[in-house]
C-alpha positions in Angstrom: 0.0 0.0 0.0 3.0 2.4 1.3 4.2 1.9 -2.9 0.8 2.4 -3.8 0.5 5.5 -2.3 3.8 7.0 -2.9 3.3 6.1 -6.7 -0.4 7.8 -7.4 0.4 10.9 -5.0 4.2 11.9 -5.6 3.6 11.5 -9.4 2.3 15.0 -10.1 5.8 15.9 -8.6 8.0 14.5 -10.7 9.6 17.6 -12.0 10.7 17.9 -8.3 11.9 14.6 -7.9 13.9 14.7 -11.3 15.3 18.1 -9.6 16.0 16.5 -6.6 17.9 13.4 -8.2 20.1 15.8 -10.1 21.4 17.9 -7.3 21.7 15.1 -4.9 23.6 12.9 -7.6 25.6 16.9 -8.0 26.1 16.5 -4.2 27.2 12.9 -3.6 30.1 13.1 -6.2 31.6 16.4 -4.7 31.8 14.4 -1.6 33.4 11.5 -3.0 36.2 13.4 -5.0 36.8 15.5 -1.7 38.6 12.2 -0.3 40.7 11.5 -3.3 41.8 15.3 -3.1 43.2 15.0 0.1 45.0 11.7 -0.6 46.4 13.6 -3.5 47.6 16.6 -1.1 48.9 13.7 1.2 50.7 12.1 -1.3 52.2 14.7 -3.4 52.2 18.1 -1.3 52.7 17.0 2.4 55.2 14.7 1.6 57.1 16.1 -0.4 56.9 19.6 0.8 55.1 21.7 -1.7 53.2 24.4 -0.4 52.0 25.5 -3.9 50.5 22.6 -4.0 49.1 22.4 -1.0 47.1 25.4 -1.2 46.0 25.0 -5.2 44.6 21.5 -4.6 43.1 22.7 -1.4 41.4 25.8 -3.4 40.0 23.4 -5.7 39.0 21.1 -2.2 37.1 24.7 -1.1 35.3 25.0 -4.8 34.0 21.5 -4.5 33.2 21.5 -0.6 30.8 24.7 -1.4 29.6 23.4 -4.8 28.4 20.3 -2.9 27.0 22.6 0.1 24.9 24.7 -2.6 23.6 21.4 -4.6 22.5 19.9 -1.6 20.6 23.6 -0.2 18.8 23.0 -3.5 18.2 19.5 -3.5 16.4 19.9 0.1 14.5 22.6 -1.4 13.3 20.8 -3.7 12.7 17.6 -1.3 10.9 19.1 1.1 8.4 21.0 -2.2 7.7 17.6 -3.1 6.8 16.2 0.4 4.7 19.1 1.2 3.0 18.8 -2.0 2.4 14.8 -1.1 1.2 15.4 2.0 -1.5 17.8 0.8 -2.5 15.6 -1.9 -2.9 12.9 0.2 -4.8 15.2 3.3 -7.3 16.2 0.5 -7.7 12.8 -0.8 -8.7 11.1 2.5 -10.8 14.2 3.4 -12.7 13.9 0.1 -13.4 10.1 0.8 -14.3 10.6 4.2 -16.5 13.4 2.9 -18.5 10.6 0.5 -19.0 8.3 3.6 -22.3 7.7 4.6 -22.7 7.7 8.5 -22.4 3.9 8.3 -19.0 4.2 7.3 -18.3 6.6 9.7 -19.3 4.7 12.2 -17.5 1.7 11.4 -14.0 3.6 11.4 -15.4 5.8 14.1 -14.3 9.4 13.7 -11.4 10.0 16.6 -9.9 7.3 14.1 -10.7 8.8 10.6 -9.2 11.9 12.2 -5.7 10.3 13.2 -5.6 8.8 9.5 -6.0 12.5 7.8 -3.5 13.9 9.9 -0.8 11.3 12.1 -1.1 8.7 9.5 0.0 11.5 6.9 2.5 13.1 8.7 4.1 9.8 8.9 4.3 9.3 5.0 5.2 12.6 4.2 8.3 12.6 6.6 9.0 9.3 5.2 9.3 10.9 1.8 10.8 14.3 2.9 14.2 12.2 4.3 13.8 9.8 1.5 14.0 12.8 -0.7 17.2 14.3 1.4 19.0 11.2 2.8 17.9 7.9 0.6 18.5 9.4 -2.5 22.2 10.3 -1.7 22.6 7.1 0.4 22.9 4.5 -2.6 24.9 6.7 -4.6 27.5 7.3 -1.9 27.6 3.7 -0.8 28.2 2.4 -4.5 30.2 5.3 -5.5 32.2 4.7 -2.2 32.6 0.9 -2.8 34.2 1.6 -6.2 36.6 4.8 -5.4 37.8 2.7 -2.2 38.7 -0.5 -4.0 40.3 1.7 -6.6 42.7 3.0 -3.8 43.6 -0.6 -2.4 41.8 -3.9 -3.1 43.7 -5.9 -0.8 41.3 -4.3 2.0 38.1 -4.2 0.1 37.1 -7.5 2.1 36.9 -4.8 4.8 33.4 -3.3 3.6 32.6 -7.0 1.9 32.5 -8.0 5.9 31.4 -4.9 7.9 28.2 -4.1 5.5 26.5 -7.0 5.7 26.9 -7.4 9.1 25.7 -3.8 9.9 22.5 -5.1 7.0 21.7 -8.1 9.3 21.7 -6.6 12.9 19.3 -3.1 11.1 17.2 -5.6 9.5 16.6 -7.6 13.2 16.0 -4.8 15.0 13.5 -3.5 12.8 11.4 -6.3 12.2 11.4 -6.2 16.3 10.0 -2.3 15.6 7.3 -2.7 13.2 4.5 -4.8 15.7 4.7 -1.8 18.5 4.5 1.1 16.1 1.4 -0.3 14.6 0.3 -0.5 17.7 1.3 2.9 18.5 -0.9 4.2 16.4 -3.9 1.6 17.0 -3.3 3.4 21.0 -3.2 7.3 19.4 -7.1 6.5 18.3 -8.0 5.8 21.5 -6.2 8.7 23.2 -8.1 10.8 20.1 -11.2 8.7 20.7 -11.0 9.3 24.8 -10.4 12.9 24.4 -13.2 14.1 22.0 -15.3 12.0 24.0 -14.4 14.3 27.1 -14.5 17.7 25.2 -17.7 16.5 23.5 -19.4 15.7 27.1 -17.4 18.0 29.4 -21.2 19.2 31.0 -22.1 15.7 31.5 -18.3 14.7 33.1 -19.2 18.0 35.2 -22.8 16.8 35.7 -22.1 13.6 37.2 -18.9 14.5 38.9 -16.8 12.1 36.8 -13.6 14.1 36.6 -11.7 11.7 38.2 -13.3 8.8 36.8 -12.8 10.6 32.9 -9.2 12.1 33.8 -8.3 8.1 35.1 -9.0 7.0 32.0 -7.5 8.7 29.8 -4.3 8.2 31.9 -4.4 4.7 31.3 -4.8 5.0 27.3 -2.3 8.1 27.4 0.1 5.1 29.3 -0.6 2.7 26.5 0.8 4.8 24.1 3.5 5.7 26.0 4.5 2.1 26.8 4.1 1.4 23.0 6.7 4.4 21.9 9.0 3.3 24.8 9.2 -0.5 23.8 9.8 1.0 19.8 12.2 3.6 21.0 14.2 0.7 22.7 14.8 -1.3 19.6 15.1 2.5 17.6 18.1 3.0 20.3 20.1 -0.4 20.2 20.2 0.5 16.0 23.0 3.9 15.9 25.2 1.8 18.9 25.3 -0.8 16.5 26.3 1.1 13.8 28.8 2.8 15.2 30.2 0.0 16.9 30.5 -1.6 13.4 31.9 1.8 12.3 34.8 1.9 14.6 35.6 -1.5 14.3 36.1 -1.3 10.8 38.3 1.6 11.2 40.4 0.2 13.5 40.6 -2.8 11.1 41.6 -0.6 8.3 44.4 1.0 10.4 45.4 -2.1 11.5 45.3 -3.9 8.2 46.4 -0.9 6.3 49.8 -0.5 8.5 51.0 -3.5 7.1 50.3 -2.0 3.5 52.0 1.1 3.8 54.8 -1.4 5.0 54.2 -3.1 1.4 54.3 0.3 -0.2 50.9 1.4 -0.1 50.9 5.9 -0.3 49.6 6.7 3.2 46.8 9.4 1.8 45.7 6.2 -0.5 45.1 4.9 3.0 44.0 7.5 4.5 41.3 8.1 1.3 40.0 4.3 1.6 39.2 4.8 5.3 37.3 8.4 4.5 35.7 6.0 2.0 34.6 3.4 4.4 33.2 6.1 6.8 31.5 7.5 4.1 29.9 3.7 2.7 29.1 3.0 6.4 27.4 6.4 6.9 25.6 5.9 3.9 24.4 2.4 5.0 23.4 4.3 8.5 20.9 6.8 6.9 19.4 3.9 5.4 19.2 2.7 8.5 17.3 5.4 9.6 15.3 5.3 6.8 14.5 1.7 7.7 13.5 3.1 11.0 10.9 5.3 9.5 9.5 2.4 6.6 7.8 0.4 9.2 5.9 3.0 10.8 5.0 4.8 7.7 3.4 0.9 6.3 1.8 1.1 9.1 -0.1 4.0 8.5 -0.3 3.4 4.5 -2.2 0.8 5.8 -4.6 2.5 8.1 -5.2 5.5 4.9 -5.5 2.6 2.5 -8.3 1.3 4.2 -10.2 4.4 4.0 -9.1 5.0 0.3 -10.4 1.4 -0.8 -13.4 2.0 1.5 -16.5 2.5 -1.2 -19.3 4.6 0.0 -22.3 2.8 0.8 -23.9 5.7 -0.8 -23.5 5.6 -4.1 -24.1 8.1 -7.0 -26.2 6.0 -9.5 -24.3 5.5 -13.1 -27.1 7.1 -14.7 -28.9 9.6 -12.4 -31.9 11.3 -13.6 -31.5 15.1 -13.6 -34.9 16.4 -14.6 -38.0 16.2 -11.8 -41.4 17.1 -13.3 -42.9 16.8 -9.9 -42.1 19.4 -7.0 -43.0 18.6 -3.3 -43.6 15.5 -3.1 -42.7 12.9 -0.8 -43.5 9.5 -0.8 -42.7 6.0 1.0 -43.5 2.6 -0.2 -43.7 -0.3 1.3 -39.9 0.9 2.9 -37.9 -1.2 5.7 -34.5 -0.8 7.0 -32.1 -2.5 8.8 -29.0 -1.7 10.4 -26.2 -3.6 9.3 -25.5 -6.7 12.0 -28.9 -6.0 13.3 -31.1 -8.6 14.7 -34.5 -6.9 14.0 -35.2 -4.2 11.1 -35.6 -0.8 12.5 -38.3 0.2 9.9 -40.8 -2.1 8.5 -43.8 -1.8 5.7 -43.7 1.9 6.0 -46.0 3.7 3.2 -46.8 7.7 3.3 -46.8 10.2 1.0 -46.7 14.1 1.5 -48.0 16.6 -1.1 -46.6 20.0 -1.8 -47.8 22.5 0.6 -48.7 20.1 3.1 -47.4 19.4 6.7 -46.7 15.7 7.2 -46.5 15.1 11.1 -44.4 11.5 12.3 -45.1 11.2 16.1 -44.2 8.1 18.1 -42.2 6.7 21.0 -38.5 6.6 21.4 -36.8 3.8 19.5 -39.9 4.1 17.4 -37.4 4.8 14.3 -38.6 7.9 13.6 -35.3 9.8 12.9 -34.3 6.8 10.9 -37.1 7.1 8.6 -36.4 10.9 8.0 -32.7 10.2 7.5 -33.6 8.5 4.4 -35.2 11.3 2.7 -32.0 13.1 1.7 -30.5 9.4 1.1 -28.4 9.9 4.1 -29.1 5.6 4.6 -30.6 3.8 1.7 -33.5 1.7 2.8 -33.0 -2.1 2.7 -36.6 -2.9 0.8 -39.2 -0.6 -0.7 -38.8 2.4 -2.2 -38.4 6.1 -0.8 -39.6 8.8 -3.4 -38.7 12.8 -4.0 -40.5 14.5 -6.4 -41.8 11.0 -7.7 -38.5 9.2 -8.3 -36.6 7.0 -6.3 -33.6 8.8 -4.4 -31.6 6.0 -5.6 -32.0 7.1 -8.9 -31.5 11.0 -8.3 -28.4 12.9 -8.8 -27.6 13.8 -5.3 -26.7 17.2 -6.0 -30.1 17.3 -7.3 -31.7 15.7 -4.3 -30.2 17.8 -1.6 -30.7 20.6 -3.5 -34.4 20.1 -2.7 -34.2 19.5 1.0 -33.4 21.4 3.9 -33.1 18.9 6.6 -32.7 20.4 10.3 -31.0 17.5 12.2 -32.1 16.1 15.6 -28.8 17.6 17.0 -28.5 21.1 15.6 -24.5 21.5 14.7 -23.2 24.5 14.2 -19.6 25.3 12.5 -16.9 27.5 13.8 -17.5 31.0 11.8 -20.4 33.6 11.9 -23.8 33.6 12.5 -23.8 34.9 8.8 -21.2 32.5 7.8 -23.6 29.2 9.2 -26.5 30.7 7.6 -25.5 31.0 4.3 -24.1 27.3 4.6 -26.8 26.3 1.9 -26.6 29.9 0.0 -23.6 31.4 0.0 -24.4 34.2 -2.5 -27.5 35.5 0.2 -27.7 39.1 1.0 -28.6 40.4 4.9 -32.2 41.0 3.6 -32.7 37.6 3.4 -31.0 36.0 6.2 -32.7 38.4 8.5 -35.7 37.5 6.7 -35.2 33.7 7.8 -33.8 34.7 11.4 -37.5 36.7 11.6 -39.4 33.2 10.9 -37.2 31.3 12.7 -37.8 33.2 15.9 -34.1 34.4 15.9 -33.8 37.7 15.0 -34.2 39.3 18.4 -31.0 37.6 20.3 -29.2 38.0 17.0 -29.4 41.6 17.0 -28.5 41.8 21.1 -25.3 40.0 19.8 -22.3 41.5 19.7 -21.8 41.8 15.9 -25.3 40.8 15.2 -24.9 38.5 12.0 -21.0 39.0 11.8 -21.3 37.7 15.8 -18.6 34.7 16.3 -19.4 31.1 16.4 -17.8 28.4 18.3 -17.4 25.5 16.7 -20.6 23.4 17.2 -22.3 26.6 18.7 -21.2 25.8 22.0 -20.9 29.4 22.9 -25.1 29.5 22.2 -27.9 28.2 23.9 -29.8 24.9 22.9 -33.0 26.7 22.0 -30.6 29.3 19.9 -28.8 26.7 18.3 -32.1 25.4 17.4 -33.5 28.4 15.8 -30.2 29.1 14.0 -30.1 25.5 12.7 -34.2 26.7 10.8 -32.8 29.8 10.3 -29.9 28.0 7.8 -32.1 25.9 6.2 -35.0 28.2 5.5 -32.3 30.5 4.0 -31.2 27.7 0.9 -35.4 28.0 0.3 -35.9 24.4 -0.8 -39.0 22.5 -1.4 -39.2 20.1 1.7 -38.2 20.9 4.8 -37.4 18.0 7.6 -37.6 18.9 11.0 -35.9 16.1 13.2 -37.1 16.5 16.5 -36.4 20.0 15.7 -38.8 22.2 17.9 -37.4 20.2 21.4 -35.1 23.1 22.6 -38.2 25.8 22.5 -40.9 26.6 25.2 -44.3 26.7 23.9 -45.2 30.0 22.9 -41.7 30.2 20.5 -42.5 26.8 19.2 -46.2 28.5 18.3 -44.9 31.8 16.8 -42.3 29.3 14.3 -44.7 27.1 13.4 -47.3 30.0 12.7 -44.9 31.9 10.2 -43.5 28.8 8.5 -47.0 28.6 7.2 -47.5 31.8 6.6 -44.3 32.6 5.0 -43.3 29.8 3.4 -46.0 29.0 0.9 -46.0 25.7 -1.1 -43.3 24.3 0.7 -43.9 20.5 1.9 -42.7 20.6 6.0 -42.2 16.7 7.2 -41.7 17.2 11.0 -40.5 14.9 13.6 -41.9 15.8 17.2 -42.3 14.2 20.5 -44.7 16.9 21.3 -48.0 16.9 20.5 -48.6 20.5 20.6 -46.0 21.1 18.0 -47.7 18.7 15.5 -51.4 19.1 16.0 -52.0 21.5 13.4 -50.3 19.2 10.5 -52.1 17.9 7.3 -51.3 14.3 8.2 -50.0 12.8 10.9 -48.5 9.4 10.8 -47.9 7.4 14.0 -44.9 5.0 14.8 -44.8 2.2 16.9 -41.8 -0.4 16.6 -41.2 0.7 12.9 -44.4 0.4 11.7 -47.1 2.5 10.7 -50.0 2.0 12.7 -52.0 5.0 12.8 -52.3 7.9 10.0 -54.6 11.0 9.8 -55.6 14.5 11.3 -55.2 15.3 15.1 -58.6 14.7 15.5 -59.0 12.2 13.2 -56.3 9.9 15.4 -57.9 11.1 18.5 -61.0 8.8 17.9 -59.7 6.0 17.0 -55.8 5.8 17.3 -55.0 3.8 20.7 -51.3 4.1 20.5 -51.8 8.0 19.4 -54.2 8.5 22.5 -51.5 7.3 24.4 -49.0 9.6 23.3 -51.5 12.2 23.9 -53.4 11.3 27.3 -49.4 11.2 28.5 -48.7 15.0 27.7 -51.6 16.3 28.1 -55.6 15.6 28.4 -57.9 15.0 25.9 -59.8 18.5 26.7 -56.8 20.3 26.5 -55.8 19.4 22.7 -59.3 19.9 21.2 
């Protein structure tokens, strides 16, 4: 997968990489001429006196030294372009996959983990690619380049580097197959500290509520430990690999000196000596960095793997191959026969359910909880697809619509009103960007909003928090109409969306959504009867199935389960 990845997103780069090559290849000869330059001044100025020569060869050394320093400026330059430019590609390409996921997908990664994958997960790979681009490149072509020059100074003592490198190859390749299992884990533990965490900052007033600081902040020491015992036990291997390289380093010098004595003895120029042990620090060096690059393979697999899985991931969702793009009905919403059921489920959630709603009309779904009534409006704007029947907008299945087309004929106002990090202006024009202040005060007005906008500070240009924590419930609510009467679509779904709002708001909003939204079909989702009992229709759910439909009154007179609903709110006198 790691190849995989590295091969679709660095290939826009390649003019980078080419540049990179270049400079590093540029780089790596300077510094393996510098060695036989100072065997040369060894050889031929120290030892026999000649200043002259001394200095013009060691001019020359200077030229090279800072042609090498400049190609290698560039050649991280140009590395560190191309690892940036990955890593965004990549960022955008998980982001744009996770963005197709339906919330069955997102539930089966879970999003503390989606969240690592887009960020930890991608750091990983780029960093591997930035020091591939800086040290793996020049690595090879010092090693190779290092083998040759060094057996063209003396070949007698080549057996040297045939010895020491793979021996230095063996113990790097132990240790890091003793790596790899604690890094994946590593990163398994990072999702739960992520997964721990969000959990905390999503529920801090219930943590508070309940007094569970101690119980919450325990917990997360114990995942926070896991990680930390995971990095330690990697670490260890990670710190038994330079000792061993050095160690291996030295040795080998001290096996060329030794070795090498006895050639200078034979006749051997002591700076052709001197050059094949600059040689054999430079091949062992090289074979280090790879080392280090080693280090950093197995974690970045690792998390190649975890991206890979989200990339090969298919939304349940789908696009239909040949959507229909035309609609010659507007308003209508229709169920037939429809069931669902959640995947691994024993029992279906939804079962024989057939409704229809006509434009301009208010279709009411009232029922107890688990009764599966947000699961049924969640499959209006094809949010789930329904496992049998058929679910119908504007007389055509939703399977079968464009979903840009589809959405753009819903305004759905979720059972938990979210709000995003911004303006009040900003979340408002969420579904219209291009609306003026005439007409998001216009939905604010409907929605009941208007009058603690303008107390804000800013009024529409007021800040935000992310999730409109820094707002009340019932705000967040009317906010949450306010953005979707401002996109102005045909049907409107209210989830459950009147809950946060005492009775005499919860009149006033329903009052001018029929007065100032005309033709418009409104399919609301209450668990209070007063907020429904002026709708066209209302249909009554009771373990996912339809049993009762009709008018307030009709239901009244002959709907036990509705009567129920009813005689437990409120009495019978009181709703008439």
């Amino acid at each position: 997968m790691l190849v995989s990845l590295l091969r679709r997103y660095l290939g826009p780069h390649w003019k980078l990489l080419v540049g990179v090559l270049v400079f590093q290849l540029a780089q790596s000869l300077a510094a393996l001429y510098l060695p036989t330059l100072n065997a040369d001044i060894i050889d031929n100025g120290v030892a026999k006196g000649d200043t002259g020569y001394i200095v013009r060869i060691g001019g020359w050394m200077l030229l090279v030294t800072l042609a090498q320093v400049a190609c290698s400026i560039v050649a991280v330059y140009f590395g560190a372009r191309s690892a940036m430019g990955f890593g965004r590609d990549l960022r955008l390409a998980v982001f744009t996959r996770v963005g197709a996921f339906s919330e069955r997908e997102v539930q089966v990664f879970g999003a503390p983990s989606l969240i690592t994958r887009s960020t930890n997960d991608v750091q990983q790979i780029q960093m591997l690619v930035l020091m591939s681009c800086t040290m793996m490149v020049s690595a090879p072509i010092t090693a190779v380049g290092g083998v040759i020059l060094a057996v063209q100074q003396d070949g007698r003592l080549s057996w040297i580097i045939a010895v020491a490198v793979p021996v230095l190859l063996l113990c790097v390749g132990g240790v890091v197959s003793r790596m790899v299992p604690w890094f994946r884990r590593m990163q398994v533990r990072i999702d739960a500290v992520n997964r721990v965490l969000r959990e905390q900052l999503t529920g801090i007033r219930v943590v508070r509520a309940f007094v569970r600081e101690d119980v919450e902040t325990r917990r997360f020491e114990k995942v926070n430990t896991d990680v930390m015992e995971a990095a330690l036990n990697a670490g260890r291997w990670m710190t038994t690999m330079f000792p061993v390289v050095m160690l291996i380093l030295n040795l080998s010098s001290v096996a060329v000196i030794w070795f090498g004595a006895f050639r200078v003895q034979d006749g051997m120029p002591v700076g052709a000596l001197t050059a094949f042990l600059a040689y054999l620090a430079q091949i062992l060096m090289s074979v280090m960095m790879a080392t280090f690059m080693a280090v950093m393979v197995p974690r970045a697999a690792v998390s190649a793997g975890r991206i890979g899985e989200v990339l090969e991931t298919e939304p349940s969702i789908a696009a239909p191959a040949h959507p229909v793009t035309e609609l010659r009905e507007r308003g209508t919403v229709e169920l037939v026969d429809v069931g669902f059921r959640y995947p691994g489920a024993e029992q279906p959630v939804l079962m024989d359910v057939s409704l229809r709603a006509e434009a301009g009309q208010m279709l009411a779904i009232i029922g107890s909880t688990g009764a599966g009534k947000t699961t049924l409006v969640n499959l209006l704007p094809r949010l789930f697809d329904a496992t049998s029947g058929s679910v119908r907008v504007d007389g055509v299945d939703v399977a079968r619509l464009d979903p840009e087309l589809l959405w753009s004929r819903i305004g759905l106002v979720p059972q938990k009103p979210y709000l995003f990090s911004g303006t009040v202006a900003s979340n408002l024009r969420y579904g219209k960007p291009d609306a003026g202040e005439e007409e998001l005060w216009r939905a604010l007005e409907i929605a009941q909003a208007a009058d603690f906008v303008r107390e804000m500070d800013g009024g529409l240009d007021a800040p935000i928090a992310q999730g409109g924590t820094n707002v009340s419930g019932g705000q967040r609510q009317r906010l949450a109409i306010a953005r979707a009467l401002v996109k102005r679509p045909e049907i409107y779904v209210f989830d459950d969306s009147f809950s946060a709002l005492d009775l005499a708001t919860d009149a006033r909003l329903r009052a001018a959504l029929r007065r100032e939204v005309d033709g418009a079909t409104f399919v609301i989702v209450a668990q209070r009867v007063s907020t429904i009992i002026d709708a066209d229709r209302i249909v009554v759910l009771d373990g996912g199935r339809v049993v009762g439909s009709g008018t307030h009154e009709e239901l009244l007179a002959g709907n036990a389960t509705y009567l129920e609903i009813v005689n437990s709110q409120l009495t019978a006198e009181e709703t008439r």
